[in-house]
C-alpha positions as CSV (number, residue, x, y, z in Angstrom):
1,X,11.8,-106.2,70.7
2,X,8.4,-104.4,71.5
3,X,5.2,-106.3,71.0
4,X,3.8,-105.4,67.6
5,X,0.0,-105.2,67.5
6,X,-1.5,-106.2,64.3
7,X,-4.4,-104.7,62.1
8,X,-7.0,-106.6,59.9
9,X,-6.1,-106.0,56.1
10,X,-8.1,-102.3,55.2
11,X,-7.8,-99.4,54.0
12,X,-5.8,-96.8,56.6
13,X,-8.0,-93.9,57.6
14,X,-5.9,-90.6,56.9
15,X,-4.4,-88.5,59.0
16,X,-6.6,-85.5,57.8
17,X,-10.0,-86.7,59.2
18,X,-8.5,-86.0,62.7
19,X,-6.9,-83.2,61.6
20,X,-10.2,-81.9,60.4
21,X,-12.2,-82.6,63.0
22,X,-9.7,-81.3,65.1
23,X,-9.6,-78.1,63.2
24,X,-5.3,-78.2,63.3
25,X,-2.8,-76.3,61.9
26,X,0.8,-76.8,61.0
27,X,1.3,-74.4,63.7
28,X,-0.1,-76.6,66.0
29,X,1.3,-79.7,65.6
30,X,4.8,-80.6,67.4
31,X,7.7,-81.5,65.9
32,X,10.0,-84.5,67.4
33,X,14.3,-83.4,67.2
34,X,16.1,-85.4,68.8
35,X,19.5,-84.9,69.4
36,X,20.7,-88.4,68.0
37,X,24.5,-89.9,68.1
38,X,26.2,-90.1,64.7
39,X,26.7,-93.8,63.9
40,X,29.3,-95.6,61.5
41,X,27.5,-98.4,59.9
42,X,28.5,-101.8,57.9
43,X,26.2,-104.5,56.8
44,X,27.6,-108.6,56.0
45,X,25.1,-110.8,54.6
46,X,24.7,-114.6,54.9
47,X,25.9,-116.7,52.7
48,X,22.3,-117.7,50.9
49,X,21.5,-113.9,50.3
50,X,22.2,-113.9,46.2
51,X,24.1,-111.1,44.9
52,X,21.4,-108.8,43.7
53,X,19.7,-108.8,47.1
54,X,23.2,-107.8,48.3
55,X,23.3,-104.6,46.5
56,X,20.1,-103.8,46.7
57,X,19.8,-103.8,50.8
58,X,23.3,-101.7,50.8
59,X,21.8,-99.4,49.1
60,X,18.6,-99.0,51.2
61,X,21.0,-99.1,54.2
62,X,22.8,-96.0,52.5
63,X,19.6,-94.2,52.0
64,X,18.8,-94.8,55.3
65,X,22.4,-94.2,56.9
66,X,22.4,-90.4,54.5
67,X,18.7,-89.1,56.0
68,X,20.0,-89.9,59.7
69,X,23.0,-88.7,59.3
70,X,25.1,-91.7,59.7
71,X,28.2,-92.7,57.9
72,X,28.9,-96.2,56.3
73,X,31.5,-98.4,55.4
74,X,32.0,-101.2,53.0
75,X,30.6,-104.4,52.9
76,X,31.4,-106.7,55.4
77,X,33.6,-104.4,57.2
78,X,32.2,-104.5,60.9
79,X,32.5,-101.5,63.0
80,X,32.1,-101.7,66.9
81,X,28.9,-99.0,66.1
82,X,26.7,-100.7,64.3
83,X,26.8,-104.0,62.2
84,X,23.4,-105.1,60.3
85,X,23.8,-109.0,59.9
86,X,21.1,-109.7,56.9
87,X,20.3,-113.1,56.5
88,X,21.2,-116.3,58.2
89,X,20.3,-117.7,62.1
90,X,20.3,-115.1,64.9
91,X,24.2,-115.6,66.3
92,X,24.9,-115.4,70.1
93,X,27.8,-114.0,71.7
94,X,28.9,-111.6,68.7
95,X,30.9,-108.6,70.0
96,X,29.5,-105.2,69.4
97,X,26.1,-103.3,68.6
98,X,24.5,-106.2,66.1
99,X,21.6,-105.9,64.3
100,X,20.0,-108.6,62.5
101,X,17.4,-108.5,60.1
102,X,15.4,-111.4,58.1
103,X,16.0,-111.7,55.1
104,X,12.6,-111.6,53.9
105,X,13.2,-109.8,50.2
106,X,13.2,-111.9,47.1
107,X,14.6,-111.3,43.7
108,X,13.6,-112.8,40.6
109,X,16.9,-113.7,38.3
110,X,18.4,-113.8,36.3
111,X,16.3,-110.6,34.6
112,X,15.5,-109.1,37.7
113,X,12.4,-108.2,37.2
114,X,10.0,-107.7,40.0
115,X,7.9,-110.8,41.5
116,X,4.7,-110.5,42.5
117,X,3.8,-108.5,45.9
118,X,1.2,-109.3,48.1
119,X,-1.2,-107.5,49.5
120,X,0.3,-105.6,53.0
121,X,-0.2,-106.7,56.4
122,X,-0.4,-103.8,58.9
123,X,1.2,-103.3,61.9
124,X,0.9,-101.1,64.8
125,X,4.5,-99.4,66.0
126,X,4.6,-96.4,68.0
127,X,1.2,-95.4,67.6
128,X,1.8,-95.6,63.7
129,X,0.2,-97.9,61.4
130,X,3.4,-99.2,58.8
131,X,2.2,-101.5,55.8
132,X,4.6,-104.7,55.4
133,X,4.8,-106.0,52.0
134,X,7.2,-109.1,53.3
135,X,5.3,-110.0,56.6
136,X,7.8,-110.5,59.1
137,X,10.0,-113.0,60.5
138,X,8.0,-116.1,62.2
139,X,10.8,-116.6,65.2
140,X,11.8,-113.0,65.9
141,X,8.3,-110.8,64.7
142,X,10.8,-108.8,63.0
143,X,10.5,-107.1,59.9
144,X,12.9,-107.2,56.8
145,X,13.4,-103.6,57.3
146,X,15.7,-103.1,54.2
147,X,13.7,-104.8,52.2
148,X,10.4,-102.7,52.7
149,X,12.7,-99.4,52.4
150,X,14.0,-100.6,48.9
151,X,10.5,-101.8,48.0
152,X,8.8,-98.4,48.4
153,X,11.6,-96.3,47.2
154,X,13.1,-97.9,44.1
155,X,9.1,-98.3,43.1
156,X,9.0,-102.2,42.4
157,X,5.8,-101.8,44.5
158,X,4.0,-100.2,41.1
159,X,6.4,-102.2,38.8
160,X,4.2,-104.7,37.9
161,X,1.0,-102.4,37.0
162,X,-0.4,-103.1,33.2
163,X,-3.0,-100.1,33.2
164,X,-2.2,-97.3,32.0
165,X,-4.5,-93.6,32.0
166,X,-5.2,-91.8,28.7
167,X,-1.5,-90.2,28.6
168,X,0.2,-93.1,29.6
169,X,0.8,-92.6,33.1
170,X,0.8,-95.2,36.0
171,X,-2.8,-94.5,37.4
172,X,-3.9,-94.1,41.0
173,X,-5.4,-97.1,41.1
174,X,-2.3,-99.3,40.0
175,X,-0.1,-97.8,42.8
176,X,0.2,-99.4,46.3
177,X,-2.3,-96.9,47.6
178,X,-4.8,-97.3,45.3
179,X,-4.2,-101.5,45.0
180,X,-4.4,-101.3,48.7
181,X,-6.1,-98.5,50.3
182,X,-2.7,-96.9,51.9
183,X,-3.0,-93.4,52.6
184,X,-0.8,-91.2,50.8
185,X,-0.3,-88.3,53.0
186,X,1.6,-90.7,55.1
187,X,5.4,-90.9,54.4
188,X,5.6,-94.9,54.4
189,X,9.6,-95.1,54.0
190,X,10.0,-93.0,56.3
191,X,8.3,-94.7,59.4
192,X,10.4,-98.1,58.9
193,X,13.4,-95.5,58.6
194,X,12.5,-94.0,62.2
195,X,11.7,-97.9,63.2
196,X,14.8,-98.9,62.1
197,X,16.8,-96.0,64.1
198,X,14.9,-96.7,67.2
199,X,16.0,-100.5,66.8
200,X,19.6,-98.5,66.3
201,X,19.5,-96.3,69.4
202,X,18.1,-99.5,71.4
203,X,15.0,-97.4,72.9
204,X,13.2,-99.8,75.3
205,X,10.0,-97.4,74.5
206,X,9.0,-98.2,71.0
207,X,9.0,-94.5,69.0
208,X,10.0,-93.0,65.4
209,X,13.1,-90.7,66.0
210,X,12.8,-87.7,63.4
211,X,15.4,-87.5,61.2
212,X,18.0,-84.9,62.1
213,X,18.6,-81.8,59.5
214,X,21.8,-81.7,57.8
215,X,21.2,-77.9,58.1
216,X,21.6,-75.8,61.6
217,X,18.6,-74.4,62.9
218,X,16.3,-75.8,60.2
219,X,14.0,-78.6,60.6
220,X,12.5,-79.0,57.4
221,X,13.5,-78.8,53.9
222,X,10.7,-77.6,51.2
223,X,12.1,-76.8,47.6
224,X,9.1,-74.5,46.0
225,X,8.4,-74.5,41.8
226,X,6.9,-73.8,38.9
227,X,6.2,-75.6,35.7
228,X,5.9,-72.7,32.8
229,X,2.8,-74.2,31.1
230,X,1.2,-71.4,29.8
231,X,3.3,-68.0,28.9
232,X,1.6,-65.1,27.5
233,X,2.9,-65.4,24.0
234,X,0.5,-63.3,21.7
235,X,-3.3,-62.5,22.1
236,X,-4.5,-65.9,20.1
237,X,-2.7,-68.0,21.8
238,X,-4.6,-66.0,25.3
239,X,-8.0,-66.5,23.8
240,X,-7.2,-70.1,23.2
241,X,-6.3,-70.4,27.0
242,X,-8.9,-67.8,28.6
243,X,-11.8,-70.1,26.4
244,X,-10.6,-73.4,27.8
245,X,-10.1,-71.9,31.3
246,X,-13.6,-70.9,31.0
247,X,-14.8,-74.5,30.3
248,X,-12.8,-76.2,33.3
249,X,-14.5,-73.5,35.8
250,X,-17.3,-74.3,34.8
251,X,-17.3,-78.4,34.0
252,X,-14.9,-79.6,36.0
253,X,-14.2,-76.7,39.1
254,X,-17.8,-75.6,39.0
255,X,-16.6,-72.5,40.1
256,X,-18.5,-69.4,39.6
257,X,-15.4,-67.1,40.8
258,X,-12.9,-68.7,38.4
259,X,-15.3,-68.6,35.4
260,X,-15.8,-64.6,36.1
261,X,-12.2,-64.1,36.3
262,X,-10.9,-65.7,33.4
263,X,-14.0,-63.8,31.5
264,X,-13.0,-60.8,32.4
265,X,-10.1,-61.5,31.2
266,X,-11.3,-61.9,27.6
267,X,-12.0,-58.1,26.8
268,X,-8.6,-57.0,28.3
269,X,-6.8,-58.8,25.6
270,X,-8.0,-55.8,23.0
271,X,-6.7,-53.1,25.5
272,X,-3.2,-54.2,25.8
273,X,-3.5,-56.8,28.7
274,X,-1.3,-59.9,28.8
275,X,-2.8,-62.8,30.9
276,X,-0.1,-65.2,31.5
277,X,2.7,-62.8,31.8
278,X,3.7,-63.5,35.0
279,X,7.7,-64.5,35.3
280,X,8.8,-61.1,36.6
281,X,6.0,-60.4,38.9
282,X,6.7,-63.8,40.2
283,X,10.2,-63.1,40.8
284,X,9.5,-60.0,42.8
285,X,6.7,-61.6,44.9
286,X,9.1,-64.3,46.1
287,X,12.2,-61.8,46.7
288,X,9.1,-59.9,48.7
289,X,8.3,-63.3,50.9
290,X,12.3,-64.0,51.6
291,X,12.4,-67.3,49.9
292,X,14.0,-68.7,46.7
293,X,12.5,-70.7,43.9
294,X,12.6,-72.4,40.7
295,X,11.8,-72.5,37.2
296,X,11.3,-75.1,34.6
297,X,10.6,-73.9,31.2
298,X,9.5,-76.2,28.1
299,X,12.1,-75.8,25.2
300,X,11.1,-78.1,22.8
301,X,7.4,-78.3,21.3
302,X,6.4,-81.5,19.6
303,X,3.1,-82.2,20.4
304,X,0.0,-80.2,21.2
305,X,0.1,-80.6,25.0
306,X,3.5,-79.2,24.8
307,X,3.2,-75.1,26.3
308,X,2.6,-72.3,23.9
309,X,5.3,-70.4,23.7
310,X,8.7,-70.7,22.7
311,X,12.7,-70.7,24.5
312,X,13.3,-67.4,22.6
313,X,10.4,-65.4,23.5
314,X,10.5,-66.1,27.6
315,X,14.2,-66.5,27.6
316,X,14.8,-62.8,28.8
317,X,12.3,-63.2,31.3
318,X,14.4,-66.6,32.4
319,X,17.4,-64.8,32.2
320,X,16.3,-61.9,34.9
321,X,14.8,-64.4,37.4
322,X,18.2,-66.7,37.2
323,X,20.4,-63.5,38.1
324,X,18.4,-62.7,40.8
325,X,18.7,-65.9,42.3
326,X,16.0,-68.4,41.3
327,X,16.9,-72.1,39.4
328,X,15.9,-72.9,36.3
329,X,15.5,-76.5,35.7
330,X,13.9,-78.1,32.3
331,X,10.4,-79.3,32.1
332,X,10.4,-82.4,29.8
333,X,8.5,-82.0,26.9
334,X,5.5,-84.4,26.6
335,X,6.9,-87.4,24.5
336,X,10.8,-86.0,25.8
337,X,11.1,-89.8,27.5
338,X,8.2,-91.9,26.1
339,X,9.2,-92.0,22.6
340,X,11.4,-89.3,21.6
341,X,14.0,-89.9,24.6
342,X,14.9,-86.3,23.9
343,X,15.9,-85.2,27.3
344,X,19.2,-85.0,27.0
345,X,18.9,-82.3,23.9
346,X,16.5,-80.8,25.3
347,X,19.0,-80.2,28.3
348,X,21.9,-79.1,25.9
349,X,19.3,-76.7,24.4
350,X,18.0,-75.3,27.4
351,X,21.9,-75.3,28.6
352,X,23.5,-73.3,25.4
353,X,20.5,-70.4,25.6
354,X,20.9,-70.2,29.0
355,X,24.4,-70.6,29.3
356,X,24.3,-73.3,31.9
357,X,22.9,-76.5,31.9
358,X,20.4,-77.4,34.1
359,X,21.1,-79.3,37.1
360,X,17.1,-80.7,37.7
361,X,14.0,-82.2,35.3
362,X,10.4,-82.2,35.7
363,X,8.0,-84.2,33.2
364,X,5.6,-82.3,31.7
365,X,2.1,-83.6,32.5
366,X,4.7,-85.5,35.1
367,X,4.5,-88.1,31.5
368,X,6.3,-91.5,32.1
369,X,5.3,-94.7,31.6
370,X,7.4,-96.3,34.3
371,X,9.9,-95.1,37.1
372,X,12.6,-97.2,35.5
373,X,12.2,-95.7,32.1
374,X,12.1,-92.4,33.2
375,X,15.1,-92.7,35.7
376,X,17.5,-94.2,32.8
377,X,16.2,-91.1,30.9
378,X,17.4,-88.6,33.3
379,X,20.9,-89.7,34.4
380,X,21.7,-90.1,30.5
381,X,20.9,-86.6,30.3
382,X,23.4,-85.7,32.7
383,X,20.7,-84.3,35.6
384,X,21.8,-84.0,39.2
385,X,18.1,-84.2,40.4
386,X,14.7,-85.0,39.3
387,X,11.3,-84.0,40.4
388,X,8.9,-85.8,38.5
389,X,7.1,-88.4,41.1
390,X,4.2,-87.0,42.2
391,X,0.6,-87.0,41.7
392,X,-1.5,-85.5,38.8
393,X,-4.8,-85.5,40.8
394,X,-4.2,-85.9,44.3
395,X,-1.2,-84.8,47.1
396,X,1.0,-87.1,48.9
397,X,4.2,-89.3,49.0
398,X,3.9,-91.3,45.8
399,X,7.2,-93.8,46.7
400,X,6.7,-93.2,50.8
401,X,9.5,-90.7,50.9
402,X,9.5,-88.0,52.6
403,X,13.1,-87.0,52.2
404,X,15.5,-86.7,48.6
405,X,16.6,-90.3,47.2
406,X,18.9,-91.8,44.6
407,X,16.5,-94.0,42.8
408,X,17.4,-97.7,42.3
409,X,19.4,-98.4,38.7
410,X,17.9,-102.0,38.2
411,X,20.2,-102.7,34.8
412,X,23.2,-102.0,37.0
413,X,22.6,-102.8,40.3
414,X,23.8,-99.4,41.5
415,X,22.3,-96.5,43.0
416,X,21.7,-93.6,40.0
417,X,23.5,-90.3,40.5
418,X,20.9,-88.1,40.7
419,X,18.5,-87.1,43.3
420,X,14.8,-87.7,43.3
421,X,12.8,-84.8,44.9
422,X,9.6,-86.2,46.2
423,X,6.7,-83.1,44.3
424,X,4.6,-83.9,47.0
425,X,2.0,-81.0,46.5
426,X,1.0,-79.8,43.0
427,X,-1.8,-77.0,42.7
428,X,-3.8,-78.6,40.3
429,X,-3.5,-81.8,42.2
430,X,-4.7,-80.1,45.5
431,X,-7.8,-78.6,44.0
432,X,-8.6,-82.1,42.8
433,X,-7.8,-83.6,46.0
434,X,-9.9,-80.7,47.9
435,X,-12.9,-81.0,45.1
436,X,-12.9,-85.0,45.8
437,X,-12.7,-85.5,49.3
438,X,-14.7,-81.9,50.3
439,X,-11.6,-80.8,52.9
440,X,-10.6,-77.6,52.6
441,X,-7.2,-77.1,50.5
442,X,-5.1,-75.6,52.5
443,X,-6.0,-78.3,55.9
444,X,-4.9,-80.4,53.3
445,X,-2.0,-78.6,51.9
446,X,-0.7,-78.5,55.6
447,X,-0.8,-82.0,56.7
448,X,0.9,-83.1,53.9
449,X,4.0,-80.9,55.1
450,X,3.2,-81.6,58.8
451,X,3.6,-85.0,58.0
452,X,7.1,-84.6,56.5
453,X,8.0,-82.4,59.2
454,X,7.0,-84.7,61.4
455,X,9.1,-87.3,60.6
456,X,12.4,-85.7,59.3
457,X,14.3,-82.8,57.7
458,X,12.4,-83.0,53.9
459,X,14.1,-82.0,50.3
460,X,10.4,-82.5,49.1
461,X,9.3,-80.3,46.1
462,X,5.7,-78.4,45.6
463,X,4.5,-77.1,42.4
464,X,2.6,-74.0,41.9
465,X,2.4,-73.3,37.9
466,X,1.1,-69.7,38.1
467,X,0.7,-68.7,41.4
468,X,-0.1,-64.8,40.4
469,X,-3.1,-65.1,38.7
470,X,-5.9,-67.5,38.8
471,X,-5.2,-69.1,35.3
472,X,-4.0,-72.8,36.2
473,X,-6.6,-73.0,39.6
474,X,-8.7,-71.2,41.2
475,X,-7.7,-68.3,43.3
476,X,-8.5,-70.0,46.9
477,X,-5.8,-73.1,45.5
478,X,-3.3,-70.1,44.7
479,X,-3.9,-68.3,48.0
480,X,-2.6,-71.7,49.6
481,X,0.8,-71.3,48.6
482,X,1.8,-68.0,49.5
483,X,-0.3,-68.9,52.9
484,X,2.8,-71.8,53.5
485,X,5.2,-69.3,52.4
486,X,3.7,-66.9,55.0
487,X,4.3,-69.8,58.0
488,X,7.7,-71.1,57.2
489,X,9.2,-69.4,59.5
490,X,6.9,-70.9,62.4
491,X,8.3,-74.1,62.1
492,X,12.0,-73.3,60.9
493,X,11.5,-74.5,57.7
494,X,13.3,-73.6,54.8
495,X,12.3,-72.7,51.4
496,X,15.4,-73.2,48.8
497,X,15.9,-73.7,45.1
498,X,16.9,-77.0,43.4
499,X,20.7,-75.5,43.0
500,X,20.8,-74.2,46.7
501,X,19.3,-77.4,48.3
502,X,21.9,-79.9,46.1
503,X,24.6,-77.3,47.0
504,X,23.7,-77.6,50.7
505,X,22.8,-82.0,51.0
506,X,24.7,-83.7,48.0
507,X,28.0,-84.2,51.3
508,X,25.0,-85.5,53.3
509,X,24.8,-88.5,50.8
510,X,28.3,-88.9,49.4
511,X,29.5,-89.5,53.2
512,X,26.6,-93.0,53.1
513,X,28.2,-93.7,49.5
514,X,25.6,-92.1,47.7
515,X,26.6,-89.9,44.6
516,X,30.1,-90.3,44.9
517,X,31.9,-88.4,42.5
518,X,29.3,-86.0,42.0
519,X,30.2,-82.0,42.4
520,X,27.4,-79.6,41.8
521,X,29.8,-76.8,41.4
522,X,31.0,-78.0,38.5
């Protein structure tokens, strides 16, 4: 095992200052394929590891095994590939490719609830610096790789935060990377993924293998969307929304450009203009760029920060984009999980107008007061995917995933069966971000997807609300997105809808044991 280099216990500088400095582009910035061997995998555990640290390591050893592309077999069931001895003294002598890892994870029974994590020490691997919540092992120096997988993505690193903001959401500062100055833009998971697959491969050269795509001559993944917040839905209801829009440009953006826009807006309304009436034109711009998106419309209004319109009165619009290829998926209404739990009508409703019921959820306001609450929330309403851990005012990784995951069922001990899309970029969220730091959006914009790139083949999600007119952001934050859309192609990467990247994945998972049973033709 290489020498690991360690770092005193501060915040990591982000990747953008270099970037910055450097004045680079996605376009610039290698990628790493590899070609890589496809591995079967098994894992036994000793006998002290209890039960619920048993399922919970298979399952990060599934995740892991379904982004590399490796299959795996039951417990205990050794292969002459790979075995992953958890737990116990290093044995000598043991036929095969063994792996063992320290058992470093702790559970707290019988109510599993989480125990409290210390602050990370840092540690230099392959000229990356990876964040180790359980140390690592005093005889070997290794890590509990497993266990710092299932820590980041089932989300028992933000478990334990009491704060909440004004809307009820987990804030920044409760997450790992505000608790502990992590960066973000850097796809934790996935680095002790890649560190884990060199281990696999036995590279004497310490280095992060990129995950391999699942899809032939494509190396990254990005599925594109758009949360209907606002629909032009009557000339009140446009005034109400051009006067607010004012306000923000001018409080909050401080942006002369966006404040004369959304004036001029304002005397329109008595000639027969309809700000916010943007679904078709939106449809026929993203036929234009070549790509495929989708759609997630509110159905249900029960609060005032629910949108403006109703199902009915956007539903033809809905229906147009859907036969010309787009998704629609349903945007939880604001209290749809925190104290209505209506997702699941909401779904039927959205299903019966629409005639088919939709396979993905976003939250509105991306509302939920934990990831456990909200994950029961959407596999009881029969989803296939969700899309709903992100950031409301900044960009980045928010459970160090740069890739699609089941998230962790707790209650059960089981993986869910649905997907969770990482929304990695949001446009309001970016303008924030850019306003904050003073780095230009789109610099910003593109290291975010560099850095997925970078380290594997993505099923990561970005939101643009309205990306035809300047009524969510400022123009510059909507120019961003059709700028990616524009350099796809550069870097071979894909821009799907929710339906067409399950439709193209979900065997991906099922052959690591991951949403077995699952068939998103149905």
């Amino acid at each position: 095992m290489p020498a690991l280099r360690f770092r005193n216990n501060r915040s990591i500088a982000s990747l953008s200052e270099l970037m910055l400095t450097q004045n680079a582009s996605i376009d610039a910035l290698p990628l790493a394929s590899e070609a890589p061997a496809r591995r079967t995998l098994s894992i036994e555990f000793h006998q002290t590891v209890p039960a619920a640290v048993r399922h919970r390591m298979t399952y990060a050893l599934r995740v892991f095994a379904a982004i590399y592309g490796h299959l795996v077999v039951g417990t205990g069931k050794g292969t002459d590939d790979c075995l992953f001895a958890y737990g116990g003294p290093q044995e000598q002598g043991r036929a095969g490719h063994v792996i063992p890892i320290p058992a470093l994870y702790r559970s707290k029974s019988p109510d599993q609830q989480s125990v409290v994590i210390a602050a990370p020490i840092l540690v230099e691997y392959a000229d990356e610096t990876i964040p180790l919540f359980l140390g690592t092992d005093p005889e070997t120096g290794n890590p509990d790789w497993l266990g710092e997988i299932f820590l980041w993505l089932s989300g028992e690193l933000e478990q334990n935060a009491k704060q909440r903001d004004t809307v009820g959401r987990v804030p920044f500062s409760e997450t790992p990377f505000g608790k502990h100055g992590l960066s973000p833009r850097r796809p934790h998971a996935a680095h002790l993924m890649a560190w884990l697959e060199s281990v696999l491969r036995r590279n004497r050269v310490p280095t992060l293998p990129k995950a391999p795509s699942p899809l032939p001559g494509v190396e990254h993944i990005l599925l594109p969307s758009h949360d209907i917040d606002f629909h032009f839905d009557g000339r009140r209801s446009a005034f109400v929304r051009l006067t607010k829009n004012l306000a923000i440009a001018a409080c909050v953006y401080k942006n002369s450009a966006d404040f004369s826009y959304n004036l001029k807006k304002i005397p329109g309304l008595l000639t027969g203009e309809r700000p916010g009436d943007y679904l078709l034109p939106l449809v026929d711009a993203v036929h234009s760029a070549g790509f495929q998106s989708t759609l997630f419309p509110v159905v249900r209004q029960g609060h005032r920060r629910d949108p403006n319109y109703s199902l009915e009165s956007i539903a033809p619009h809905l229906a147009k984009a859907v036969a010309s290829g787009l998704s629609l998926g349903l945007h939880g209404s604001y209290q749809s999980v925190m104290e209505d739990r209506s997702l699941e009508s909401e779904a039927a409703t959205l299903g019966e107008r629409m005639g088919k019921w939709p396979r993905a959820n976003r939250q509105h306001w991306l509302r939920f007061e934990s990831q456990r609450a909200l994950f029961r929330e959407v596999e009881s309403a029969g989803m296939l995917a969700d899309s709903s851990l992100g950031f409301p005012e900044s960009v980045g990784f928010r459970n160090g995933a740069n890739f699609a995951f089941p998230p962790y069922d707790f209650a059960r001990e089981r993986p869910h069966r649905f997907l969770e899309i990482p929304l990695v970029l949001m446009d309001g969220g970016l303008e924030a971000e850019a306003r904050s730091s003073r780095h230009e959006a789109q610099l910003i914009a593109e290291e975010i997807l560099n850095a997925s790139n970078r380290m594997g083949w993505g099923g990561v999600s970005i939101l643009w609300h309205n990306p035809m007119e300047a009524l969510s952001v400022p123009r510059e934050i909507n120019e961003v997105f059709w700028r990616l859309a524009a350099k796809r192609h550069v870097s071979n990467e894909a821009w799907l809808s929710f339906d067409q990247f399950l439709s193209a994945v979900i065997s991906r998972y099922q052959e690591a044991g991951l949403m077995e049973g699952i068939s998103v033709n149905a």
